[in-house]
C-alpha positions in Angstrom: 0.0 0.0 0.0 1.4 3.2 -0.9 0.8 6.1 1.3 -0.1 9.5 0.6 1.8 11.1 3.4 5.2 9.4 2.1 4.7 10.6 -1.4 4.5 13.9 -0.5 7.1 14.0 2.0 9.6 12.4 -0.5 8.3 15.3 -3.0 9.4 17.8 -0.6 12.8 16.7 0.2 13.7 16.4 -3.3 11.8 19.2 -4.7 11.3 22.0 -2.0 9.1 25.0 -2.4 6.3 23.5 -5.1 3.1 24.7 -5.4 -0.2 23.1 -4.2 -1.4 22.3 -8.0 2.4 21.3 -9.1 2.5 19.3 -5.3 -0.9 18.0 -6.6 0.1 17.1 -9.8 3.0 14.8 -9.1 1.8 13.1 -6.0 -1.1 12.1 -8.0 1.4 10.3 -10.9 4.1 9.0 -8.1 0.5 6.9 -6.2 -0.8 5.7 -9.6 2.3 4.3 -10.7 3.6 3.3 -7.1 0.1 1.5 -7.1 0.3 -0.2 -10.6 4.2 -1.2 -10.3 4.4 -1.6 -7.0 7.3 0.2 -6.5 8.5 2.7 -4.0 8.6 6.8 -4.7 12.2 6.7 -5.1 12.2 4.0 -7.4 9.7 6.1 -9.4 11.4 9.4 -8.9 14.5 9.3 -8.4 16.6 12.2 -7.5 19.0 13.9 -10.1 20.7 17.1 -10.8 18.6 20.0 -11.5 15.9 18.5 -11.5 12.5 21.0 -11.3 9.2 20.6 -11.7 8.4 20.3 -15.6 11.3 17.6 -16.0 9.4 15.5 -12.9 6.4 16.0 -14.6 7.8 14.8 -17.8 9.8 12.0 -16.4 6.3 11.0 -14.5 3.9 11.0 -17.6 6.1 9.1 -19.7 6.1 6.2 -16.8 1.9 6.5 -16.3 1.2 7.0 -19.6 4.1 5.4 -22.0 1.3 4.3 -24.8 -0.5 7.9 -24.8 2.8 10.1 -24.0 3.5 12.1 -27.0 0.8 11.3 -28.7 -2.2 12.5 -26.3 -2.9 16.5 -25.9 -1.5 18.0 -22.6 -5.6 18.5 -21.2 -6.2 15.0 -21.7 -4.0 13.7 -18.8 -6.2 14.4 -15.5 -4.6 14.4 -12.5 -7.0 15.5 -9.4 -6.2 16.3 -6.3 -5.8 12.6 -4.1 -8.4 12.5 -1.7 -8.9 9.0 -0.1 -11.1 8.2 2.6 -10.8 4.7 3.7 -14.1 5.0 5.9 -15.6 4.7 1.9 -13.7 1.1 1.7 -16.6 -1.0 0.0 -18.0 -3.9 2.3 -17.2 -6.9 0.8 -18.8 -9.1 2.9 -20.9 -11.8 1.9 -24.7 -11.6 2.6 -28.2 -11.9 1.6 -30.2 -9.1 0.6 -32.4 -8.4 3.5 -33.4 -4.2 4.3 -33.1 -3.2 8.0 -35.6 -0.4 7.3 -38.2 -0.4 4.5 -39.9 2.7 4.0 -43.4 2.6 2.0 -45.3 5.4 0.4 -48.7 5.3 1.9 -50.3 5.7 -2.1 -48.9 2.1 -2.5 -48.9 0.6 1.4 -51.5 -2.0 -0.1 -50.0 -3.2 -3.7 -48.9 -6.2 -3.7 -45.7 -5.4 -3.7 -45.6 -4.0 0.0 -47.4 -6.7 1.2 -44.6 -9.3 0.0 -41.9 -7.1 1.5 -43.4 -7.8 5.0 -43.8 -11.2 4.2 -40.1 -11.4 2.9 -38.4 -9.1 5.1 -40.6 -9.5 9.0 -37.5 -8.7 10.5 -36.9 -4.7 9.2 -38.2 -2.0 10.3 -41.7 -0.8 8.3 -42.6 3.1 7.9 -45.1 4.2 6.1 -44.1 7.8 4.3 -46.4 10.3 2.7 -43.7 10.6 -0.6 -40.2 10.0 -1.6 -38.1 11.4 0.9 -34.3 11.3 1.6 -33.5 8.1 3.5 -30.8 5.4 3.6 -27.5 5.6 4.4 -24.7 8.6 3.8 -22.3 5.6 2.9 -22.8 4.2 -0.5 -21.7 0.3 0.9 -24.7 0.7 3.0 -27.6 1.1 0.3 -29.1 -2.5 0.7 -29.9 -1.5 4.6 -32.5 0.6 3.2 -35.7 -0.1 1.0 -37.6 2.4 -0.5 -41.1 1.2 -1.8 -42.7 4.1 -4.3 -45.2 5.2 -6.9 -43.1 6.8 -9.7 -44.9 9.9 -10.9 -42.6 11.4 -13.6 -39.8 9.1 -15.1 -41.3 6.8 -16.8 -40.1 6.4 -20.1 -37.3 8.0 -21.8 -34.6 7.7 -24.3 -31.3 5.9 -23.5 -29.3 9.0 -22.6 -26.2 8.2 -25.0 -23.1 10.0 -24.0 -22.6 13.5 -25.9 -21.2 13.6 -29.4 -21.4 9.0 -29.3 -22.5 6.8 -31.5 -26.3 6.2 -30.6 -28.0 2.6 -30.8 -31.6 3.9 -30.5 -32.4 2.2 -26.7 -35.5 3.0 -25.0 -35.5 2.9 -21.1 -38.4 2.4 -18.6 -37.0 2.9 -15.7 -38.2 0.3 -13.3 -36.4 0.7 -10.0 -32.7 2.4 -8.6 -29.7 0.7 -7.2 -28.6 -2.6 -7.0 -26.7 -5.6 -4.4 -23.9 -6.2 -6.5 -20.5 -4.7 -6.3 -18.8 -4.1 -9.5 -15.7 -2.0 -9.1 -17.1 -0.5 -12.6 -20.6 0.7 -11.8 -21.3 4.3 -12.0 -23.5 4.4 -9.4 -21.5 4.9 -7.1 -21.1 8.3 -8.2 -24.2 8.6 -9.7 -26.7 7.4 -6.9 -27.1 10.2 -3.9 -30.1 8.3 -2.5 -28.2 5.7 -0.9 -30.6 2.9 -0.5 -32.7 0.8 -3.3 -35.7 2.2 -4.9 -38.7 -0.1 -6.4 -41.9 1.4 -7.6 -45.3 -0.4 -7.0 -46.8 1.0 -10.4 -45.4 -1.2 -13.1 -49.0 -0.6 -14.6 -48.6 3.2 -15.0 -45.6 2.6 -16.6 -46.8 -0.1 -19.2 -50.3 2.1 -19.6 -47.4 4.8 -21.0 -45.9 2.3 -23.9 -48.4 2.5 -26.8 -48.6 6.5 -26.6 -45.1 6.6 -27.3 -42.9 7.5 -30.9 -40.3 5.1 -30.1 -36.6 5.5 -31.5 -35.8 2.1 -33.5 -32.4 2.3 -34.2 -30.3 -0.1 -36.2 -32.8 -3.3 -35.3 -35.4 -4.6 -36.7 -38.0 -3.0 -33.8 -37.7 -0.4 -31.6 -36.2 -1.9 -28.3 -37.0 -1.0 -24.7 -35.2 -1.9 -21.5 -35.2 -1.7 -18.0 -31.8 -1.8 -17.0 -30.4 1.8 -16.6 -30.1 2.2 -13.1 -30.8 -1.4 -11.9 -30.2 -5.3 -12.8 -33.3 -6.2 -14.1 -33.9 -9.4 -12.5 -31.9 -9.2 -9.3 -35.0 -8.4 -7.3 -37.9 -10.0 -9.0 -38.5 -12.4 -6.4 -39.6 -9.5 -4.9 -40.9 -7.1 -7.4 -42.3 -9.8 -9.7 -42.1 -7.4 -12.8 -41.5 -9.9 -14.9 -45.7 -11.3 -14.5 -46.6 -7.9 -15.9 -43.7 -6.8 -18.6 -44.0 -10.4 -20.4 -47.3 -11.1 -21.2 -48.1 -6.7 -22.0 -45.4 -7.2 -25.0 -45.8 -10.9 -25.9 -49.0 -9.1 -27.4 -47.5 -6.2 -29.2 -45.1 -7.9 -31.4 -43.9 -4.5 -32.9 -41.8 -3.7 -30.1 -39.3 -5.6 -28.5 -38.1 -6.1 -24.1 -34.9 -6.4 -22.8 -33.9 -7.6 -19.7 -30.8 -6.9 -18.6 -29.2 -8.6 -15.7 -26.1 -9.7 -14.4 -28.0 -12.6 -12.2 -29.1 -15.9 -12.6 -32.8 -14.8 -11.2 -34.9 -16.4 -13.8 -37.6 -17.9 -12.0 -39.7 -15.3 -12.8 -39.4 -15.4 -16.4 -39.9 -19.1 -16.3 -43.1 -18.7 -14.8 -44.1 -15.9 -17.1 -43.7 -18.3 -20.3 -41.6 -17.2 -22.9 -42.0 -14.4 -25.9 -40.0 -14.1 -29.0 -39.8 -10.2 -28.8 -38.8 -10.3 -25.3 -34.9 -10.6 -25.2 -33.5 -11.8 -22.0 -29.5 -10.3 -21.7 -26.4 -10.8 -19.9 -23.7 -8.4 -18.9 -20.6 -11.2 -19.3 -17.0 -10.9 -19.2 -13.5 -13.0 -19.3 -14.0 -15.2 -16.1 -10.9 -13.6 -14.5 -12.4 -10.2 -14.7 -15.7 -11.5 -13.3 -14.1 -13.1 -10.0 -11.9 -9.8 -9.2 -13.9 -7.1 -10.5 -17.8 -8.1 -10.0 -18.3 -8.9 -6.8 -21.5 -11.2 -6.0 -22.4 -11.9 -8.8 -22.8 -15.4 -10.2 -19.5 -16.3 -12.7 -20.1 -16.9 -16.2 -20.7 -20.5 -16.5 -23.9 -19.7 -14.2 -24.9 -16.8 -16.1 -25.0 -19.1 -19.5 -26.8 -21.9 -17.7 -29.1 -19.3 -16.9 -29.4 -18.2 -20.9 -30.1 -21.7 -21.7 -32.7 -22.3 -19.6 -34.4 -19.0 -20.7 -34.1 -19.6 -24.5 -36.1 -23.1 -24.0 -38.4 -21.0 -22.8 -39.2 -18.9 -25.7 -36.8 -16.2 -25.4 -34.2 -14.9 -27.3 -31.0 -13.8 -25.7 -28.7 -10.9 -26.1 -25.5 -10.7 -24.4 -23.3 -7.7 -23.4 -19.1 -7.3 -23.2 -19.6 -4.1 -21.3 -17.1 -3.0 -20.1 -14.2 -5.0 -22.4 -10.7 -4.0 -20.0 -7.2 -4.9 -21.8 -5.5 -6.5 -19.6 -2.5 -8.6 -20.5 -3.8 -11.6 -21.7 -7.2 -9.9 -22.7 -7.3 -11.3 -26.7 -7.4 -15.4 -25.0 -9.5 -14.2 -22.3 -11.9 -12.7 -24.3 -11.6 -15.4 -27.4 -12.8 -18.0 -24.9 -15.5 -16.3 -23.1 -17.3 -15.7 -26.6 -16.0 -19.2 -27.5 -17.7 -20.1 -24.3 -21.0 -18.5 -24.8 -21.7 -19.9 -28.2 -21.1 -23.4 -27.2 -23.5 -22.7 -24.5 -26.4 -21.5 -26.0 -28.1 -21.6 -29.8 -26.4 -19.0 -30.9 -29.4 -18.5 -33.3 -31.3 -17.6 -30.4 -29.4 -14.6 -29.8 -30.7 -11.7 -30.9 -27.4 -9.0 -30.2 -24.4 -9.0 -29.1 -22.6 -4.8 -27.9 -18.7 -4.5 -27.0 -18.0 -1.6 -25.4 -14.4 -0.8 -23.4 -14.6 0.9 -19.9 -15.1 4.3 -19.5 -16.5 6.5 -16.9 -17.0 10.2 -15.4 -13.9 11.9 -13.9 -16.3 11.7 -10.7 -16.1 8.1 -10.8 -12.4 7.8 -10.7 -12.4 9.1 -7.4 -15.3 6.6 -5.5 -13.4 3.5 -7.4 -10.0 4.6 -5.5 -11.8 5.1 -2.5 -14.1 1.9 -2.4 -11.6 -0.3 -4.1 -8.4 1.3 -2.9 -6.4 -1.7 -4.3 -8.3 -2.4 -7.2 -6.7 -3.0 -10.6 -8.9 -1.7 -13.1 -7.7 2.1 -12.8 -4.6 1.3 -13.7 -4.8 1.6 -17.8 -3.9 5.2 -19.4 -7.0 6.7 -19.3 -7.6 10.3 -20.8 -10.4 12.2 -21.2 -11.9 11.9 -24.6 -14.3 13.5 -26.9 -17.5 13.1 -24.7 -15.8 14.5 -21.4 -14.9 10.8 -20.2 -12.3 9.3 -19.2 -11.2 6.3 -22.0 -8.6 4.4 -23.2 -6.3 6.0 -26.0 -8.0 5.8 -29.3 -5.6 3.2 -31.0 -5.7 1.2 -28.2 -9.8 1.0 -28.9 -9.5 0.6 -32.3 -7.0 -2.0 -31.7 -9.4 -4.1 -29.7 -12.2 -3.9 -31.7 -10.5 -4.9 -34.9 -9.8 -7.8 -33.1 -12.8 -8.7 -31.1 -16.3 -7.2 -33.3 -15.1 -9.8 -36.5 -14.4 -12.8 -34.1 -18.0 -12.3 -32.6 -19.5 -11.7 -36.0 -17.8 -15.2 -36.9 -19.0 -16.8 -33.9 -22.9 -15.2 -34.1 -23.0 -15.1 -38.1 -27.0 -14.1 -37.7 -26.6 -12.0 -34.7 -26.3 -7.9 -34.5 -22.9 -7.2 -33.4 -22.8 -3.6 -32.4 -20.5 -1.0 -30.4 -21.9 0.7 -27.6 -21.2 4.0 -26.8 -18.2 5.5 -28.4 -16.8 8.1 -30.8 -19.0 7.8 -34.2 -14.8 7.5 -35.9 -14.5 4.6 -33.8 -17.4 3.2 -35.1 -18.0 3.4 -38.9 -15.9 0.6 -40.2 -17.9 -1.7 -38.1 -21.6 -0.4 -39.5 
């Protein structure tokens, strides 16, 4: 573990009398790549003759960044101010879902829904609110302590909110609950989320009554295509919610549109009972197995999640199936071969419908609650710089680089499948249309 305390005394003995931003600066580059080498500040910096701030600096980006260096503009190298807090330290104990408090808004204290949280949960604490108020937790690791069971009123549907100046695939959210029990190192709700607990509404009929009235985008498919998965796993908590009784019959008849589930889970009951729909497209967030096991905490590994898929496509459903994010790790072009390899030995790979790639990226915001909740976690450690949407990517070539290898070997594998990119600079993009 490096320290921040020794970086910066170690600045000051070699380089006395820097700034607070040039201070900044460097101890941020001397932790990251004291972190990813595992080396020691002096070992990264060593002292030398003359040496001032912009050689350090120099000496420093060329050892974080020796892909991007020289290449990348100067303002795509962000280096904030260190701030860890190791009371943020994610909890990665294992446990069952099971709320210590559940608040209920007193519009939906009888649904059915509130009445299967007592039944599930007799243990918590019940209060019955007048509306959506601020409850849960002020620490992120704590949001499955606290339920929150709602009536949405306003965000019902909307389009998939695409970052700026990216390549678009037409998705259509309903946005059908907020938060969820896993703990991927990834998942930008840790920044996102300032409600800290997990949010279900008891109205899945006002949002299906919303549906037909709607001029949906389409996109690149065949019919436009509406998900659930924004802001939540779409299956994790159906035991509970039971959406899945109401979303799978309401478009089994309206063949003109087309569901998606997406889930992370093996929670498939639901849809099992439901019976199957060919426009409703159950999908999986999958991974190298390696990446799964050290970056996606809780969740089920990958041979589950395509025992799962199997099981759902005797049903009637189709499957989709999403490499989101891809990280390049060294090793990453077998890794990644035999996932895919894996998945279409798994499943009839006519059944699935699509198939999106898309590398990590995130907000600056989120760089700093990864470092805080997963101070030793590995996936920060690749030259990210921020790009053309205001997000922090890998370098172009190195993006380019992956997909020319990965989008054709899927497109061999899936032959009748919709192979697409998600979420990247339209450049990127275009040879793969």
């Amino acid at each position: 573990m490096v320290y921040v305390k020794e970086i910066e005394n170690y600045l000051s003995e070699i380089l006395p009398g820097l700034g607070v931003n040039k201070q900044r600066e460097l101890t941020r580059l001397i932790y990251e790549i004291a972190k990813r080498d595992k080396k020691t500040p002096p070992e990264i910096l060593p002292t030398e003759k003359n040496l001032n701030f912009e050689r350090a600096k120099k000496i420093l980006l060329q050892k974080r960044y020796p892909r991007a260096f020289g290449i990348a503009p100067k303002n795509a190298f962000y280096l904030p101010k260190l701030e860890l807090d190791p009371s943020q330290r994610a909890d990665l104990t294992v446990r069952p879902f099971y709320p210590k408090q559940v608040y209920i808004e007193s519009a939906v204290q009888d649904t059915p829904l509130a009445a299967r949280a007592r039944q599930m949960f007799p243990k918590a604490h019940f209060e019955i609110i007048e509306k959506k108020q601020l409850v849960g937790s002020e620490n992120f690791s704590r949001r499955t302590e606290t339920l929150l069971i709602h009536k949405e009123q306003y965000d019902f549907v909307k389009p998939c909110p695409c970052s700026q100046g990216s390549a678009c695939c037409g998705y259509n959210l309903i946005n059908l609950g907020f938060g969820c029990r896993f703990e991927c190192e990834y998942c930008f709700l840790q920044q996102y989320q300032n409600l800290h607990a997990i949010l279900l509404p008891a109205n899945v009929q006002d949002f299906l009554t919303k549906i037909d009235g709607v001029n949906w985008r389409k996109g690149p498919f065949d019919r436009p295509r509406i998900g659930s998965g924004e802001f939540t796993d779409s299956l994790v908590f159906d035991e509970l919610t039971r959406y899945t009784q109401d979303i799978v019959p309401f478009f089994r008849a309206r063949a003109h549109l087309q569901f998606e589930f997406k889930t992370t889970s093996t929670c498939i009951d639901g849809l099992l009972r439901a019976g199957g729909a060919e426009n409703v497209v159950v999908s999986w967030s999958v991974n190298a197995p390696q990446f799964i096991e050290q970056v996606e905490h809780f969740t089920p590994d990958l041979t589950a999640r395509l025992q799962a898929a199997a099981e759902v496509a005797r049903a009637g459903y189709r499957l989709g199936f999403h490499f989101d994010p891809v990280v390049p790790f060294d090793g990453w072009k077998e890794a990644y071969t035999q996932a895919a390899q894996q998945i279409a030995q798994s499943v009839s790979v006519d059944k699935v419908a699509w198939i999106s790639v898309g590398l990590l990226r995130f907000s600056r915001e989120l760089k700093k609650a990864v470092e805080n909740r997963f101070p030793e976690n590995t996936i920060l450690d690749g030259e990210f710089l921020l790009e053309f949407d205001g997000k922090m990517r890998y370098p172009q070539a190195l993006r380019e680089e992956v997909y020319a290898y990965f989008v054709p070997l899927l497109r061999k594998l899936f032959p009748h499948t919709h192979v697409y990119i998600c979420m990247e600079d339209p450049a990127v993009v275009k040879p793969y249309l």
